[in-house]
C-alpha positions in Angstrom: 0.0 0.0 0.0 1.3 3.6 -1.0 1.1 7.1 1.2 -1.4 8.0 -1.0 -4.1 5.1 -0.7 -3.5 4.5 3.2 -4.2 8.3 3.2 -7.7 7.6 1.4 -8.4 4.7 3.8 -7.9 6.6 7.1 -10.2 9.4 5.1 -12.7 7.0 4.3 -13.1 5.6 7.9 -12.1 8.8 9.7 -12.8 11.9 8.2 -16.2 12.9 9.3 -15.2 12.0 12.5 -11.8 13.5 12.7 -13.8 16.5 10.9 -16.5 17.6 13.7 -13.8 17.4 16.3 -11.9 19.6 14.3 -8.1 19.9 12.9 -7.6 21.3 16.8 -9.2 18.4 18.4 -7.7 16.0 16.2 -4.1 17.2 16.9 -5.0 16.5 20.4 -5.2 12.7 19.6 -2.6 13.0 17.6 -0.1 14.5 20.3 -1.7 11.7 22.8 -0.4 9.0 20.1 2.8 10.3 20.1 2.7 10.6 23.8 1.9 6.8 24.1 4.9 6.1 21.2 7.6 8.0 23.0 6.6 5.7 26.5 6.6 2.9 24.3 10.4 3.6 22.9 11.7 5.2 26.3 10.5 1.8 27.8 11.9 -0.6 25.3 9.1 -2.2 24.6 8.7 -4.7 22.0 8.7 -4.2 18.1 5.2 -5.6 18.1 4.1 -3.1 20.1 6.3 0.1 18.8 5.1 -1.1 14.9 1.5 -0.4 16.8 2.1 2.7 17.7 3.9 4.0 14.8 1.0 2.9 12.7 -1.2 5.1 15.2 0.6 8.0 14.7 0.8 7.6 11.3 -2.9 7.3 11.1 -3.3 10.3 12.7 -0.8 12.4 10.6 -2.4 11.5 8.0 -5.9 12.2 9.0 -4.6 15.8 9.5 -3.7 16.0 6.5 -6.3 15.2 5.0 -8.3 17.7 6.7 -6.1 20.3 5.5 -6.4 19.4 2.2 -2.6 17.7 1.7 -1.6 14.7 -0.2 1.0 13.7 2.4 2.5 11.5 -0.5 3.0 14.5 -2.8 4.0 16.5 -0.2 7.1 13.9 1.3 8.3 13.7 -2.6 8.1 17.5 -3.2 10.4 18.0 0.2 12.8 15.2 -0.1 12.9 14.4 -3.6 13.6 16.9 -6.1 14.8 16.9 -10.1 16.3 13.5 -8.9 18.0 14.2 -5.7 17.2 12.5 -2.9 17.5 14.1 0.6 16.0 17.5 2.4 16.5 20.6 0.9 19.3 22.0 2.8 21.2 18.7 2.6 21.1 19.0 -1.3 23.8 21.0 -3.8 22.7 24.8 -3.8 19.4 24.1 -1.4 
């Protein structure tokens, strides 16, 4: 599965939801996700569990994006890949 179609799944299943508590609200989930990843790496807990809430915060990054009208695919190859160089902007020739 691509950025771009896990993006449309999360908007299918979450948007009017993530909508009506707002791109406010939402972050508020979001920042409790990463809250639960960082205890989960500052723990050493298992990769089972870390892969979980990776995919959680992913989910929720990508809701918000959605409700700010961003193809988080597009916008990860406009920032780190550009006329066929790899790597972020300031890491590149001239960036």
């Amino acid at each position: 599965m691509q950025i771009d179609q896990f993006q449309e799944l999360i908007r299918q299943l979450y948007l009017e939801r993530d909508s009506e508590r707002g791109l406010e609200g939402t972050y508020m989930w979001f920042a409790e996700e990463v809250g639960e990843l960082t205890r989960a790496l500052r723990r050493g807990a298992d990769r089972d569990e870390l892969a979980g809430e990776f995919a959680d915060v992913f989910a929720w990054l990508v809701s918000m994006a959605s409700m700010s009208g961003i193809d988080l695919q597009q916008a990860a190859l406009d920032k780190y890949f550009k006329d066929g160089v790899a790597g972020h902007e300031k890491d590149r020739p001239n960036g």
